[in-house]
C-alpha positions in Angstrom: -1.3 6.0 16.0 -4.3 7.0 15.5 -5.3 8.7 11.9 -8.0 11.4 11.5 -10.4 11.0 8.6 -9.8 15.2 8.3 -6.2 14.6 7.7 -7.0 11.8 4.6 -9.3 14.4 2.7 -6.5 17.4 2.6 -4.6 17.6 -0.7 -1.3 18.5 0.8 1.9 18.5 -0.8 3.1 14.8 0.2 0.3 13.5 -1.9 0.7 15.8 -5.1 4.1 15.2 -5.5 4.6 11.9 -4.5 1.7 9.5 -4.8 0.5 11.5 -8.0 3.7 11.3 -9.5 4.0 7.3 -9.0 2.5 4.8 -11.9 1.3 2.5 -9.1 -2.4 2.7 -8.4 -2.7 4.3 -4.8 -5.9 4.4 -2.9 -7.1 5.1 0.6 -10.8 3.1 1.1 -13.0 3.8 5.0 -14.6 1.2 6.3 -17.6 1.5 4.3 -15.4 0.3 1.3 -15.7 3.8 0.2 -12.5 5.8 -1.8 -11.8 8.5 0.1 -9.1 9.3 -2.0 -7.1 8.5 -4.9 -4.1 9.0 -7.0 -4.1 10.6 -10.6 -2.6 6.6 -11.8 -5.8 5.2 -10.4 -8.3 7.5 -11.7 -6.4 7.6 -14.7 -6.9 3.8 -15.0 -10.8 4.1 -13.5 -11.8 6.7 -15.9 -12.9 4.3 -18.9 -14.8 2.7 -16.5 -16.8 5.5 -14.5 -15.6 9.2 -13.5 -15.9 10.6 -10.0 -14.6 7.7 -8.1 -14.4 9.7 -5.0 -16.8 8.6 -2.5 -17.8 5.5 -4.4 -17.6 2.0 -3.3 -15.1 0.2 -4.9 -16.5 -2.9 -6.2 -18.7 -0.6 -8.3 -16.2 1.2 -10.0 -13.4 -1.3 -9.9 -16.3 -4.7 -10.7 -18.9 -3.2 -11.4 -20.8 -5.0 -8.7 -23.1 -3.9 -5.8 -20.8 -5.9 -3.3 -17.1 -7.3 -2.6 -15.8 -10.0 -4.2 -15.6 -12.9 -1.3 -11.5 -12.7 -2.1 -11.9 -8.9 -1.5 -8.1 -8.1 0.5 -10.6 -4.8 2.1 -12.9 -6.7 3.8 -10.7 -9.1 4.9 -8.3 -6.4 6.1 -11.5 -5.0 8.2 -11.8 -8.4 9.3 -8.6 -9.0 10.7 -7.1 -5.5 10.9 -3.8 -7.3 9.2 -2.1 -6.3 5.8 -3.4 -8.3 2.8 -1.7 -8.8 -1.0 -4.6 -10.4 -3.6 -4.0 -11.1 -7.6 -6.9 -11.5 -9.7 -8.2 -11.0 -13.1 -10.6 -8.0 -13.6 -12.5 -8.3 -16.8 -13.6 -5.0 -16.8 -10.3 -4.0 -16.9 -9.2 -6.6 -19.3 -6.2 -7.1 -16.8 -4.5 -9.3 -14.1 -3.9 -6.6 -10.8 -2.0 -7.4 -7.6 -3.1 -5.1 -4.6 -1.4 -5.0 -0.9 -4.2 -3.5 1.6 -2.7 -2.0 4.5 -5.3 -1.0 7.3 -4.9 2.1 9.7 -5.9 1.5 13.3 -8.0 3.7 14.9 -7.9 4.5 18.9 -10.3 1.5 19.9 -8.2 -0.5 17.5 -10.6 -0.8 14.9 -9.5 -0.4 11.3 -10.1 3.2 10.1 -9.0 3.3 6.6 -6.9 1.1 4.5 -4.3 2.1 2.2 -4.5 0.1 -1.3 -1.1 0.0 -2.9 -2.0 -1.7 -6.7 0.0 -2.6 -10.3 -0.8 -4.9 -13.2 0.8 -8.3 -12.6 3.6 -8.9 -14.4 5.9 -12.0 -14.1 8.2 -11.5 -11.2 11.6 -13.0 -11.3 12.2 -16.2 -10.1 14.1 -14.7 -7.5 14.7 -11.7 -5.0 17.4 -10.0 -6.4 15.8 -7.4 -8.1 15.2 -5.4 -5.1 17.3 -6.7 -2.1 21.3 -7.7 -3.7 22.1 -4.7 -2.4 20.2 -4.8 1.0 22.2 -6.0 4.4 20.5 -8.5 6.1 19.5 -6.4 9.1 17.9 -4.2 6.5 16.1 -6.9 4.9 14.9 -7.5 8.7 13.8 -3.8 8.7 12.3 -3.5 5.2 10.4 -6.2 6.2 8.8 -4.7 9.7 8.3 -1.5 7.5 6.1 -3.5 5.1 4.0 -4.9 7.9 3.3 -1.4 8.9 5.3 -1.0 12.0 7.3 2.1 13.3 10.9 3.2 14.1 10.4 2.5 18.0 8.6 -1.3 17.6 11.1 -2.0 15.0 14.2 -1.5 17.1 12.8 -2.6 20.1 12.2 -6.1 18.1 15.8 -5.8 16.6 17.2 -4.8 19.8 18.8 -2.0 18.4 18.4 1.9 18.5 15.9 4.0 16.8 18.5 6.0 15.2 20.0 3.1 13.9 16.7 1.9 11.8 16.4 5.6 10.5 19.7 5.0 9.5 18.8 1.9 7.6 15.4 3.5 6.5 17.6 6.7 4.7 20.3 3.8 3.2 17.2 2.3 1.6 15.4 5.6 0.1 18.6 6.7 -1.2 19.2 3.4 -2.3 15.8 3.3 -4.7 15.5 6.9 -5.4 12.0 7.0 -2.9 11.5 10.1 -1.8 9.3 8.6 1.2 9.0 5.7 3.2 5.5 5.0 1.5 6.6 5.0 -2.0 9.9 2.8 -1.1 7.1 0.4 0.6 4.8 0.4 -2.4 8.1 -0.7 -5.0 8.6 -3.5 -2.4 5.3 -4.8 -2.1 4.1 -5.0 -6.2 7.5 -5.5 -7.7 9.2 -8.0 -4.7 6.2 -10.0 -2.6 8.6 -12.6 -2.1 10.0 -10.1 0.9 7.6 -9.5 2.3 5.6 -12.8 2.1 
């Protein structure tokens, strides 16, 4: 599917209410490494470090460098047009930050945008219970698909079950976590489980 840069740049409802209302640090970077948008979390964070972070490169405001870091999970998501999880330590910050990059594919299959899903790294338990005791296996499976960014349709047709039934599955899980979309139950999964999604 592809997404329009037009669509990104609207303030609409979904984004007030639910990205700005989320302590994770949600961002949406083109392929220029530029944010194109940002949630109030993020430029919460980012404004002892520079205001107006929209339409700035990142590794400016985030490093405070001219270019990506070489472990930079953008670049290589641009790279590879595949989802990428990073830890590191940002001085600046004076903290350690896991990110999962998630890039959008445009029609020509180039990566468009990338959505940056971010939290301060804390120590995970040593297992996966936190999230998925109460999951079923087949919506492990699903959770799983979701966090690789694929839709209803691929998913079942790789279960080999209906569309209705992952819907199913996906409304179990929202309910499940409180997430009032399938983006925010995603970005709980990636920072607080990455054991799930590996």
């Amino acid at each position: 599917m592809t997404t329009h840069k037009h669509e990104l740049h609207g303030d609409g409802p979904e984004w007030g209410s639910i990205l700005d209302g989320t302590p994770l640090l949600i961002s949406i970077h083109d392929a220029d490494h530029r944010i194109i948008k940002a949630n109030a979390a993020l430029k919460a964070l980012l404004r002892t470090v520079r205001t107006g972070i929209i339409g700035r490169k990142c590794c400016e405001v985030m490093h405070g460098t001219r270019r990506p870091p070489a472990y930079c999970p953008h670049s290589r998501a641009l790279r590879t047009g595949s989802h990428q999880r990073k830890e590191f330590f940002e001085p600046r910050l004076g903290m350690r930050i896991a990110v999962s990059c998630h890039p959008i594919l445009g029609a020509g299959g180039q990566v468009v945008v990338s959505i940056h899903l971010a939290a301060e790294a804390i120590a995970r338990p040593s297992s996966n219970t936190v999230l998925t005791k109460n999951l079923t296996d087949r919506q492990k499976e699903i959770l799983k698909l979701l966090c690789g960014g694929q839709r209803t349709k691929t998913i079942a047709a790789q279960l080999d079950i209906s569309p209705r039934t992952v819907e199913y599955h996906k409304q179990r899980m929202m309910k499940m976590y409180s997430a009032h979309s399938i983006t925010e139950l995603i970005a709980h999964v990636l920072i607080e489980n990455s054991s799930l999604v590996g």
